[in-house]
C-alpha positions in Angstrom: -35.0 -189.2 -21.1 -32.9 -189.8 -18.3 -30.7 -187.5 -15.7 -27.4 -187.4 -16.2 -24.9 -185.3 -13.6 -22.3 -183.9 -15.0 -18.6 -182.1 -14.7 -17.3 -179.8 -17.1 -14.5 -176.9 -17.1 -16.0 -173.3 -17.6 -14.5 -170.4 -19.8 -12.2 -169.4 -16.9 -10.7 -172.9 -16.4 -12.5 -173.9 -13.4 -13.8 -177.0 -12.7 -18.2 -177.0 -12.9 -20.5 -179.7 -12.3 -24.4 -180.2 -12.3 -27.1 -182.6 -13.7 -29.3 -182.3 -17.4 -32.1 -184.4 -18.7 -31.1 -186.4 -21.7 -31.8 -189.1 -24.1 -27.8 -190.7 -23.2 -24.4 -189.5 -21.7 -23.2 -188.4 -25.6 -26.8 -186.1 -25.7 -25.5 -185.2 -21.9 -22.3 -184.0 -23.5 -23.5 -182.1 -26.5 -26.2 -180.2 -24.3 -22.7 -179.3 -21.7 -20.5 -178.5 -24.8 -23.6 -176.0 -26.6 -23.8 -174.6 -23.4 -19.7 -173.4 -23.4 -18.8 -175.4 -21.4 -15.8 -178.0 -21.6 -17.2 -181.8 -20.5 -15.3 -183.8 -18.6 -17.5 -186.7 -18.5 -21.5 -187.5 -17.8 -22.8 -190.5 -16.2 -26.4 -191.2 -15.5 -27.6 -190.1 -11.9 -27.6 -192.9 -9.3 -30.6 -194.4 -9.0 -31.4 -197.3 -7.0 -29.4 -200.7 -7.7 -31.4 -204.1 -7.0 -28.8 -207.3 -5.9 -29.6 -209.2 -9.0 -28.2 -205.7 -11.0 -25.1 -205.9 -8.5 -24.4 -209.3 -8.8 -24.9 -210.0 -12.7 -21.7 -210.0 -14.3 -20.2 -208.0 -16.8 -20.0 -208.7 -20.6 -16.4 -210.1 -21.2 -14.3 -208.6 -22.9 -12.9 -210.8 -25.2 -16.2 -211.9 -26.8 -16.5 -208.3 -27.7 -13.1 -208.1 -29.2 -14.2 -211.0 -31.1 -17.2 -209.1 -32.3 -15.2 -206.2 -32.9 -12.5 -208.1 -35.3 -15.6 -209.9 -37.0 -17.2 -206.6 -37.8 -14.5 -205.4 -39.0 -14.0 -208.2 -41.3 -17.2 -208.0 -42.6 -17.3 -204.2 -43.6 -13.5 -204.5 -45.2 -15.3 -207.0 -47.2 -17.8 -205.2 -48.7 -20.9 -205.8 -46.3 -23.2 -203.2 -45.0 -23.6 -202.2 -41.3 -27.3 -203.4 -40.8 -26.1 -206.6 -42.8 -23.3 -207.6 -40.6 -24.9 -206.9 -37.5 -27.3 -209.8 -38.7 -25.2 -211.6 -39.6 -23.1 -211.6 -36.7 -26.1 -211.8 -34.5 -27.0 -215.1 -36.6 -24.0 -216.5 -35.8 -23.2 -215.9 -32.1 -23.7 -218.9 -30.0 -23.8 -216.4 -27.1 -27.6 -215.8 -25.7 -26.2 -212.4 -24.0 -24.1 -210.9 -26.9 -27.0 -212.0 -29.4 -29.5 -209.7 -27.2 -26.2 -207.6 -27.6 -26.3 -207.3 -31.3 -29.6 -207.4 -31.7 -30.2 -204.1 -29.4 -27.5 -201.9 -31.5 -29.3 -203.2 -35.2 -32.4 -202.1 -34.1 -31.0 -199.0 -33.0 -29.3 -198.7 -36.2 -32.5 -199.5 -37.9 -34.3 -196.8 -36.0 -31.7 -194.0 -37.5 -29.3 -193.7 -34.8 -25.7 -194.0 -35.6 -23.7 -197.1 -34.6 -21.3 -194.8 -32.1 -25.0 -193.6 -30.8 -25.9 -197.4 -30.4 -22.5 -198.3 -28.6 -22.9 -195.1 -26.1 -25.9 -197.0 -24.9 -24.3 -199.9 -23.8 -21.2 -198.7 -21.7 -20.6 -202.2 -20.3 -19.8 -203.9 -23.2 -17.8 -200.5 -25.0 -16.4 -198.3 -22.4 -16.8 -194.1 -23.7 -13.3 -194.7 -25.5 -14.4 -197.3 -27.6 -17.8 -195.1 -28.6 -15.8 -192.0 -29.1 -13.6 -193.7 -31.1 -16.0 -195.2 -33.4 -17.9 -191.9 -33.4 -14.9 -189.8 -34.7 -14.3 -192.9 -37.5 -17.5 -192.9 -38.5 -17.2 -188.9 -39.4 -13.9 -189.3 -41.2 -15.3 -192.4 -43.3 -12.9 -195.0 -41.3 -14.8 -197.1 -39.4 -13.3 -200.4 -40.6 -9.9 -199.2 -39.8 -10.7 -198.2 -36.5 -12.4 -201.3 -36.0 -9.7 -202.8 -36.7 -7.4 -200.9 -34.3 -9.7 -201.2 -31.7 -9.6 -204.8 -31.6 -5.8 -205.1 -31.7 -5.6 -202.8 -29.1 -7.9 -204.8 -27.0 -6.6 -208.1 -27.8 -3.4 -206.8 -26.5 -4.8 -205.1 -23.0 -6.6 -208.5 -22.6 -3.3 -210.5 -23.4 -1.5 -208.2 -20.6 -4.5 -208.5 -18.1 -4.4 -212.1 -18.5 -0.2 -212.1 -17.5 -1.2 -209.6 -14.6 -4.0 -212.6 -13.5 -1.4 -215.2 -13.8 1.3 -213.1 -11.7 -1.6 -212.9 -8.8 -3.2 -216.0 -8.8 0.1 -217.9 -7.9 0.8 -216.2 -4.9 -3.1 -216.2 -4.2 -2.9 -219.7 -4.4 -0.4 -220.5 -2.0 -1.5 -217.8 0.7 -4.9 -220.0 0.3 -3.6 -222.9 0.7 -1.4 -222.4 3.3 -4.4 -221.1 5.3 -6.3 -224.5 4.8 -3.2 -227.1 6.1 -3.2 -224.8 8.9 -6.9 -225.1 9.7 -6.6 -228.8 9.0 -4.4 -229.3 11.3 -5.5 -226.9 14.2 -9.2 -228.7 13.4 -8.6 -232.7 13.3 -4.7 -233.0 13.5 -3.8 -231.2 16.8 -7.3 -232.5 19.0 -5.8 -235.8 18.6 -3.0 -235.4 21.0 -5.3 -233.6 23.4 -5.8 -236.4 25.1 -1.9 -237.3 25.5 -1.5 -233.9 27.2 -4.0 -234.0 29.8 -2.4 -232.8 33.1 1.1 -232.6 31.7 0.5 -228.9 30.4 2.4 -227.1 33.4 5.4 -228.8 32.1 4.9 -227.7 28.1 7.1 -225.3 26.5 5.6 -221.9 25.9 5.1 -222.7 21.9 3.6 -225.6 22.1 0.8 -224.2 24.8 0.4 -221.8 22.1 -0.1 -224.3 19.1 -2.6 -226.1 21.3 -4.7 -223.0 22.6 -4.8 -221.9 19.1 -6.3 -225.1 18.1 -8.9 -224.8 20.8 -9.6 -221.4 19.9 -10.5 -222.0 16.2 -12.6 -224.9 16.9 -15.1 -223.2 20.0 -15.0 -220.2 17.1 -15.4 -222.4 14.4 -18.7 -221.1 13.3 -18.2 -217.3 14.0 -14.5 -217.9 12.1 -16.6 -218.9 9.0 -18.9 -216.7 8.6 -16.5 -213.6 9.4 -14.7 -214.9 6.0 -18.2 -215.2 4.1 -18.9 -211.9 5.3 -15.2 -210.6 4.2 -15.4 -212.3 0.6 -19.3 -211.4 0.0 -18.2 -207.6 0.9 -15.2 -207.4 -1.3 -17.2 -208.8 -4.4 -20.0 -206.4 -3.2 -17.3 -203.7 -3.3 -16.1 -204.9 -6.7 -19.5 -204.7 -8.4 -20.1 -201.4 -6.9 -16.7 -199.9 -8.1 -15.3 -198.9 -5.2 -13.1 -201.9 -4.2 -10.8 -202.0 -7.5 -9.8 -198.5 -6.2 -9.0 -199.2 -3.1 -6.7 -202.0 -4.1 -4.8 -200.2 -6.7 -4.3 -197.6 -4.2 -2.8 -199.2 -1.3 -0.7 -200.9 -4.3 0.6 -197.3 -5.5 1.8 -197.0 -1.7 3.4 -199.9 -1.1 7.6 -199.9 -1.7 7.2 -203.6 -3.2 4.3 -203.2 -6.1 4.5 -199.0 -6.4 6.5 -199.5 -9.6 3.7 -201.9 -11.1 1.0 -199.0 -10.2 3.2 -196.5 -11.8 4.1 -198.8 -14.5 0.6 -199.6 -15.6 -0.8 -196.0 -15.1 1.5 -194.7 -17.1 0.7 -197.6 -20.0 -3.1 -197.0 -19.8 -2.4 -193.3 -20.6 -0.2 -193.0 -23.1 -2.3 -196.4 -24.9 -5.0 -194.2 -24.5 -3.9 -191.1 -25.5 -2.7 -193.2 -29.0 -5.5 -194.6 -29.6 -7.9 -191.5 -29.4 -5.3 -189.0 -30.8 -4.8 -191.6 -33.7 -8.4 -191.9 -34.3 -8.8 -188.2 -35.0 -10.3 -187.5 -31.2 -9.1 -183.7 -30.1 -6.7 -183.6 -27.1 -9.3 -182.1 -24.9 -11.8 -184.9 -25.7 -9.3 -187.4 -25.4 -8.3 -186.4 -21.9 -12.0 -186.2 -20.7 -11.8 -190.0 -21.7 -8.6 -191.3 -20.3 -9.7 -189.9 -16.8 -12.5 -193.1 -17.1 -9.2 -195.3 -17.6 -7.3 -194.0 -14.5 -8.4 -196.3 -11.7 -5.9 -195.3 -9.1 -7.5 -192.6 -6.2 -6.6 -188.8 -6.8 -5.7 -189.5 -10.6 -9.0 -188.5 -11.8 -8.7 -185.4 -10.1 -5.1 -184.7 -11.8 -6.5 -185.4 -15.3 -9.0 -182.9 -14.6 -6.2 -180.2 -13.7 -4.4 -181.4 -17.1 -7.5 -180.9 -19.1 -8.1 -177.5 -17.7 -4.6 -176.1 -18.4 -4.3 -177.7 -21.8 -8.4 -175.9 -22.4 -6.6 -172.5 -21.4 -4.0 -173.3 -24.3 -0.7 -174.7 -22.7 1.0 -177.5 -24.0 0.2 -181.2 -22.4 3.8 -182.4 -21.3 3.9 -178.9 -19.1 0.3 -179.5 -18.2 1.5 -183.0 -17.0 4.4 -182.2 -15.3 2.5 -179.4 -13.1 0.0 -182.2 -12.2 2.7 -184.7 -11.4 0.1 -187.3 -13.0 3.3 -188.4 -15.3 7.1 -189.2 -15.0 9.4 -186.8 -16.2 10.3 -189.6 -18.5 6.9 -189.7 -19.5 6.9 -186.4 -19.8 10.1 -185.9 -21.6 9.2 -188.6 -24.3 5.4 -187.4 -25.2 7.3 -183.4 -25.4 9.5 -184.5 -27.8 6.6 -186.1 -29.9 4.6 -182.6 -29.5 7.6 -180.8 -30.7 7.2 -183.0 -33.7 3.8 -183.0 -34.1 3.6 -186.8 -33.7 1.9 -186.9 -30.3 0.0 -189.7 -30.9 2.8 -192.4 -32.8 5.3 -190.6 -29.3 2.7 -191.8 -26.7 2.0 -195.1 -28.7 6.0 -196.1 -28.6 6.1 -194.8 -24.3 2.9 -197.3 -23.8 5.1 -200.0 -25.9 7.9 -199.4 -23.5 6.3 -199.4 -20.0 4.3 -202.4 -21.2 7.5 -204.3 -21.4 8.8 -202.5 -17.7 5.0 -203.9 -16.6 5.5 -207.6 -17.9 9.3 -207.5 -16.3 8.1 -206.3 -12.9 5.6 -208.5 -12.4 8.2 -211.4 -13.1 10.5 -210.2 -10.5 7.7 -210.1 -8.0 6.3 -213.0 -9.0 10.3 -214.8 -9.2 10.2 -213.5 -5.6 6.8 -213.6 -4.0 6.4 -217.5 -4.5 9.9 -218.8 -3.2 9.0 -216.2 -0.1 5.2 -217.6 0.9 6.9 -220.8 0.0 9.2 -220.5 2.7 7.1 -218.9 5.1 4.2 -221.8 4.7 7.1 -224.6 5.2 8.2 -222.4 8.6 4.8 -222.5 9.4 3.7 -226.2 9.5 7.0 -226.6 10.5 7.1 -224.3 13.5 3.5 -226.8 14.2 5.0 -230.2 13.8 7.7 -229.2 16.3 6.0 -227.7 18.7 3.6 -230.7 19.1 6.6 -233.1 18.7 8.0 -231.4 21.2 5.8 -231.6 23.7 5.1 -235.0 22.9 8.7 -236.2 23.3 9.1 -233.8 26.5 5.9 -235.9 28.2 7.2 -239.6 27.2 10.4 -237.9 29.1 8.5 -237.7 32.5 6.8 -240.4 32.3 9.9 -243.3 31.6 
C-alpha cells in the first residue's frame, strides 16, 4: 500500500483534494469515485527522489509502440495474453523492456488485469494509455484498441520527431556560433596583443571592445565554464523533475513569434485525446480527468479542471470550453457541431487532423525563417570581429610608416 494525494470535484462542483492509502493510483480512484466524489487524477505522494532515480532516463516511446503493434498482432492472431507477453518478452533484445514485460506477465499471472498491470508502470503507459486499455478490455476490444493506440502513437512520435528537427537546426547554429566566437576571443584575438601594445589610445572604440572582451573571457575562463555546466546540469535537473518542460512551453505560449505553435499543439493534444478516449468507450468526465495529464502548458490544468466541473454539473463541453477559454472558438465551434451530432469523438479526431497540419506548417515557417536569421546574425558577428581587429591593425601600420 502506498499514499496517493488526490483531487476530485464534490457534489456541488467544487474542486476537493486530499491523500488515501492504496494498492495504485486506479485503487486511488475507485476509493475517490465510491466515496461520491468526481477524480480528477491521483498520483502517489512525494517521497524522497535519489540522483540515480532523477537521472535514469525514461522508457522510449517508440520501443513501446513497438510492443504495442506486436501485441496487438499477436492477440488478432489468435494468441492468448499470458502467451504473447512470453513471447514478446522472448523476443526483445531490450534488457529494460524485457524486465518490462516480464513485470506485467507476472502481474497477469497473479490475477490482475493487464490495464491493472499497465497502471503500475506510468512511465512506459501514461493513465491514457491504461484507461484506454481498461475500458477495451470491458467491452471485449482489446486488440482493436491496441491497435489504435499504436497508430496513434506512431503518429504523435512521427510529429515529435518534426518538432525535434525544427529545433535542433536553429540549436545548432546558436551553438555553434557561440564556439567560433570563443575561438576566436580565446587563441585568435591574443595573437595580435602583442601588435597593440601602446598603440591602444589611438584604437577605435570597437576594436577596444573586441579586445577587452577577449581579455575578459580568458582571466574568466574557468568561472565562464562552469557557470554553463551549472546552467545545463540545472535545466536537465529541471527536465527530470518536471518542472522545466513547463516553463518552456510557457514562455513559448507568450511569445508573438511561437504563440501559434503553443496554441496549435495544445489544441492537437486535446482534441487527439479527446478521440482517442471518447472512441474507446471512456465517459467524457473520465476522459477530461485524463487529458489534463496531457496539457503541459502552466494554468491549463487548472482550466481542464473548470471544464470537468461544469460538464459534472451537466452542461454541454463546447460551452464548458468556451467559458474556460482553454479552446478557440474554432475549436469550439467544430467539436459543438459534432456534439449536436452525437459524433464528438470522429468531430474532435478531424479538428486534431487539422491543427496537426497548421502545427507541421508553422514550424516550417519558423524554421524557413529562424535559420536564414541566426545565419545572418552569426556572419555580422564574426564579421563585426574580423573588422574590428583589421581595423585596428591597418589604423597602427598607419602611424607607424
Amino acid at each position: 500500500m502506498a499514499r496517493f494525494d488526490y483531487r476530485a470535484i464534490d457534489a456541488a462542483g467544487n474542486l476537493a483534494g486530499g491523500s488515501i492509502e492504496a494498492g495504485s493510483a486506479g485503487e486511488a480512484l475507485e476509493a475517490v469515485r465510491r466515496a461520491g466524489l468526481t477524480p480528477l487524477e491521483a498520483r502517489r505522494a512525494a517521497t524522497r527522489r535519489t540522483l540515480r532515480d532523477l537521472l535514469a532516463p525514461d522508457p522510449g516511446a517508440a520501443p513501446v509502440t513497438t510492443f504495442t503493434t506486436d501485441l496487438a498482432m499477436l492477440l488478432k492472431g489468435g494468441v492468448t495474453l499470458a502467451d504473447a507477453l512470453r513471447i514478446l518478452a522472448e523476443l526483445e533484445p531490450r534488457r529494460w523492456l524485457r524486465a518490462l514485460i516480464a513485470a506485467i506477465l507476472a502481474d497477469i499471472t497473479a490475477g490482475k488485469s493487464l490495464s491493472e498491470a499497465l497502471a503500475r508502470h506510468p512511465k512506459a503507459f501514461p493513465p491514457v494509455y491504461a484507461k484506454t486499455v481498461e475500458v477495451a478490455e470491458a467491452a471485449g476490444r482489446l486488440e482493436e484498441a491496441l491497435t489504435g493506440l499504436a497508430a496513434e502513437r506512431t503518429r504523435a512520435e512521427a510529429l515529435r520527431r518534426k518538432v525535434s528537427s525544427a529545433v535542433a537546426y536553429p540549436a545548432f547554429l546558436v551553438v555553434a556560433a557561440l564556439g567560433v566566437l570563443a575561438f576566436v576571443l580565446l587563441y585568435v584575438i591574443p595573437q595580435f596583443e602583442t601588435a597593440i601594445a601602446g598603440f591602444r589610445g589611438q584604437m577605435t572604440g570597437s576594436a577596444l571592445l573586441v579586445f577587452d572582451l577577449s581579455a575578459a573571457v580568458r582571466a574568466h575562463a574557468d568561472l565562464i565554464g562552469s557557470g554553463l555546466t551549472l546552467v545545463l546540469a540545472a535545466a536537465l535537473l529541471a527536465g527530470r523533475i518536471g518542472g522545466g518542460r513547463g516553463l518552456w512551453i510557457g514562455l513559448a505560449a507568450r511569445l508573438p513569434v511561437t504563440r501559434p505553435i503553443v496554441a496549435h499543439a495544445e489544441a492537437m493534444a486535446f482534441c487527439r485525446t479527446l478521440a482517442v478516449l471518447t472512441g474507446n468507450g471512456v465517459d467524457i468526465s473520465t476522459a477530461l480527468r485524463l487529458i489534463r495529464g496531457v496539457m503541459r502548458r502552466p494554468g491549463a490544468a487548472r482550466q481542464v479542471d473548470a471544464v470537468t466541473a461544469e460538464v459534472r454539473q451537466g452542461r454541454r463541453l463546447s460551452d464548458a470550453l468556451t467559458e474556460a477559454g482553454l479552446m478557440s472558438p474554432h475549436v469550439v465551434q467544430m467539436l459543438r457541431i459534432g456534439e449536436e451530432a452525437g459524433e464528438l469523438g470522429p468531430a474532435a479526431a478531424r479538428v486534431a487532423a487539422f491543427y496537426e497540419v497548421k502545427l507541421e506548417a508553422a514550424l516550417g515557417r519558423l524554421t524557413a525563417v529562424l535559420g536564414p536569421a541566426l545565419m545572418i546574425l552569426v556572419s555580422l558577428l564574426i564579421a563585426w570581429v574580423i573588422i574590428s581587429v583589421m581595423s585596428a591593425l591597418i589604423g597602427i601600420n598607419d602611424l607607424l610608416l
